[in-house]
C-alpha positions in Angstrom: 5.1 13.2 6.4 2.4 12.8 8.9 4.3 12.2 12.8 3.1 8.4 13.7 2.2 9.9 17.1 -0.7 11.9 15.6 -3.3 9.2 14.8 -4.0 5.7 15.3 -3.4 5.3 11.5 0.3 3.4 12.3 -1.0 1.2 15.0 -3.7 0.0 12.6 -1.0 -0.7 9.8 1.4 -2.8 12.1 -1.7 -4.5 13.3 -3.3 -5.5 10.0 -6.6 -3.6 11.3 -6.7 -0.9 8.3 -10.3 -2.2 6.8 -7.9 -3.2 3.5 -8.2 -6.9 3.1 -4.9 -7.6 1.2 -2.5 -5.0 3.3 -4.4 -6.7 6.7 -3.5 -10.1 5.1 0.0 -9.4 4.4 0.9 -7.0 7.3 0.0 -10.4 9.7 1.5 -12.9 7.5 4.5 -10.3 8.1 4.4 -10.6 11.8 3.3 -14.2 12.2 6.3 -15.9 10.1 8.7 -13.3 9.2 8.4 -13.1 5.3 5.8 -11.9 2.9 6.5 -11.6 -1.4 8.1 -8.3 -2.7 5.3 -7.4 -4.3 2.9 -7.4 -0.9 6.1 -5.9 0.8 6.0 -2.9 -2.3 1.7 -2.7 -1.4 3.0 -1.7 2.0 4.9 0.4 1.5 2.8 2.6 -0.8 0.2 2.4 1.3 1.9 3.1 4.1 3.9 6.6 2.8 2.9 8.5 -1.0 -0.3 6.1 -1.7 -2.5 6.2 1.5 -1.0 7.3 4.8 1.2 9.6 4.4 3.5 8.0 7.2 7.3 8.5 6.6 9.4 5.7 5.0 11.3 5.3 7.9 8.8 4.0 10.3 7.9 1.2 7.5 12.0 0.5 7.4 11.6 0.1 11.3 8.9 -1.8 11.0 10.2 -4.5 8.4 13.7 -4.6 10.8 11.5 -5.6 13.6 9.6 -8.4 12.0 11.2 -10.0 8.3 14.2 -12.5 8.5 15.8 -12.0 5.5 16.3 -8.4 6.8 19.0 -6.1 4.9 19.5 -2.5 6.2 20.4 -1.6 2.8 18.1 -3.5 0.6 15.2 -2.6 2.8 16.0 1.1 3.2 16.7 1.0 -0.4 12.9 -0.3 -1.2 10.9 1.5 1.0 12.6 5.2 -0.5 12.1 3.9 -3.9 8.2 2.9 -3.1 7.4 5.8 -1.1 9.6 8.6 -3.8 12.0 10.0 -2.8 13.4 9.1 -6.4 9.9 11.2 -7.7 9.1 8.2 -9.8 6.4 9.4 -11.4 4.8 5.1 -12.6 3.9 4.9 -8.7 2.1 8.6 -8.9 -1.1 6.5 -10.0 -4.3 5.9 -7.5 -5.5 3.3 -10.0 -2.1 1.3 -10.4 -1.8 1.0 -6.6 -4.8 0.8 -5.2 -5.2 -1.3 -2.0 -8.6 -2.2 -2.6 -7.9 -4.2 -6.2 -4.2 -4.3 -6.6 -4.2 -7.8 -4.8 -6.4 -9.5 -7.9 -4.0 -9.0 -10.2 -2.0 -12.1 -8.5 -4.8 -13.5 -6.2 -8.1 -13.4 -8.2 -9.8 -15.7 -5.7 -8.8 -14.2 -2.7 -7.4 -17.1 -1.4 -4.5 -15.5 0.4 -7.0 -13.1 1.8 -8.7 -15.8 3.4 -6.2 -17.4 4.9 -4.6 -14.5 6.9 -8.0 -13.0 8.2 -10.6 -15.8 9.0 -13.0 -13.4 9.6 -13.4 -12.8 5.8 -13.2 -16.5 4.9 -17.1 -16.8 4.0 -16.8 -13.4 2.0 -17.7 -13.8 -1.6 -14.6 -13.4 -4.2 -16.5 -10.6 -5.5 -16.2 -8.2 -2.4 -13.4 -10.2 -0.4 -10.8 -7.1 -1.2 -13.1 -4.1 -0.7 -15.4 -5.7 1.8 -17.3 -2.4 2.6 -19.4 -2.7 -0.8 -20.7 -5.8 0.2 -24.4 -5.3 1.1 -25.4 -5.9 5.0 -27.4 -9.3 3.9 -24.0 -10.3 2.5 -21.8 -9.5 5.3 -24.4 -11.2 8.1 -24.6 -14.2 5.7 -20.6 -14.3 5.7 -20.5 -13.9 9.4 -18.5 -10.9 8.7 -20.3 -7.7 9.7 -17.9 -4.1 8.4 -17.4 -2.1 10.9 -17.9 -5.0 13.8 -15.8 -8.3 13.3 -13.6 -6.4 10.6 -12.3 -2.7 10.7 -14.0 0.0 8.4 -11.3 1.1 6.1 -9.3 4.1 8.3 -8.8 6.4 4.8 -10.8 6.4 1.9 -8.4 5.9 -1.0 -10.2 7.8 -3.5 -9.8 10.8 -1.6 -6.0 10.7 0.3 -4.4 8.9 -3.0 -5.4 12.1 -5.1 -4.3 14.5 -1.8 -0.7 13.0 -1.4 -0.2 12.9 -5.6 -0.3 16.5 -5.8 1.5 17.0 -2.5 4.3 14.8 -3.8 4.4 16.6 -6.9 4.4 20.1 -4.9 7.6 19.1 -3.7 9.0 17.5 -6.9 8.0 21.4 -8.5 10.0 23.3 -5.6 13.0 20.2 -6.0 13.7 20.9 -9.2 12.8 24.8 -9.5 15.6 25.4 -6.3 18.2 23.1 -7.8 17.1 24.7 -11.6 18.1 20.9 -12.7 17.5 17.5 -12.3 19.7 16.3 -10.0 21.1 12.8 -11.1 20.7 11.2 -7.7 16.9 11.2 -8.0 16.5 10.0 -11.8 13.7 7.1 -11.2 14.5 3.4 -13.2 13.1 2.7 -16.2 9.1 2.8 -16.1 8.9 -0.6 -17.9 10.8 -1.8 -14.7 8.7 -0.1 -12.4 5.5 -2.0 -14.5 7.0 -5.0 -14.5 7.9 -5.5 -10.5 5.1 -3.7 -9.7 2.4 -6.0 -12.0 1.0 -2.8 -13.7 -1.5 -2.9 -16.3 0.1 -2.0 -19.4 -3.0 0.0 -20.5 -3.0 1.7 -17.8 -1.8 5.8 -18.4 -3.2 7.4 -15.7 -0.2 8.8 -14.1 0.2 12.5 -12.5 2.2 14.7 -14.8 
């Protein structure tokens, strides 16, 4: 994992300042009342360690002691291994599945939640309010909402680190199982129709890494 210490990539998480709309949204819903829904607090978490940044799990465990009120040390240390594999499951190994810039239509198609959280993007157009950047400049000055100026650019590009940390994470799955010369029972994933179903994958989708 990348040391928090070595960018400003943390800081921008725990502020909801990361240029992605729906982990902004939920990160300060997070901090302002204490609670967000699993599947914004699993968003997080990927983004956060295998998806986006690379950060390690236990900075995002920190994090949600700090902040949520329903708090359980094991529960939440729990989640947050799961989400960011150290169980190797290999559903979560997809860019498309979890990405931050349209995994939030898939319960919010309206953006609603967005709005609410960052008032900056309340004039955005549904059709760009979770990846704001595509929005064309005439858009984002008729929105009041200019990228880069009133809202952050995104810090990563997810295209690019999602496809870097899916074959790192499946370096170290490779050298896992070729040192033990097993699979080792304490890292066997849940079922993947589990994983789809908390996660509100697309059943069509089969774009996962090997």
């Amino acid at each position: 994992w990348y040391p928090i210490e070595d960018s400003d990539n943390f800081d921008a998480f725990c502020s909801g300042r990361t240029g992605y709309p729906l982990i902004d949204a939920s990160v300060r819903q997070l901090v302002k009342e204490g609670w967000i829904h699993h599947i914004l607090r699993n968003a997080q978490a990927c983004f956060l360690t295998r998806g986006d940044l690379w950060i390690n799990w236990e900075d995002g465990a920190k994090f949600y002691q700090k902040y949520l009120l329903d708090f359980d040390w094991a529960v939440n240390a729990g989640n947050w291994m799961w989400i960011s594999s150290s169980a190797f499951e290999d559903v979560l190994n997809c860019s498309h599945c979890i990405d931050p810039g349209t995994f939030g239509r898939r319960a919010d198609p309206w953006g609603d939640y967005v709005r609410l959280y960052i008032p900056e993007l309340a004039n955005f157009p549904v059709e760009y309010i979770y990846e704001p950047w595509t929005a064309p400049m005439e858009v984002q000055e008729k929105a009041g909402c200019v990228i880069g100026k009133d809202y952050p650019q995104r810090i990563v590009i997810h295209e690019e680190v999602s496809e870097k940390n899916a074959n790192k994470m499946n370096e170290i799955k490779e050298k896992l199982m070729k040192d033990l010369q097993q699979v080792p029972t304490h890292v066997k994933p849940s079922s993947e129709q589990e994983t789809r179903d908390l996660m509100i994958f697309n059943e069509s989708c089969s774009n996962h890494a090997a």
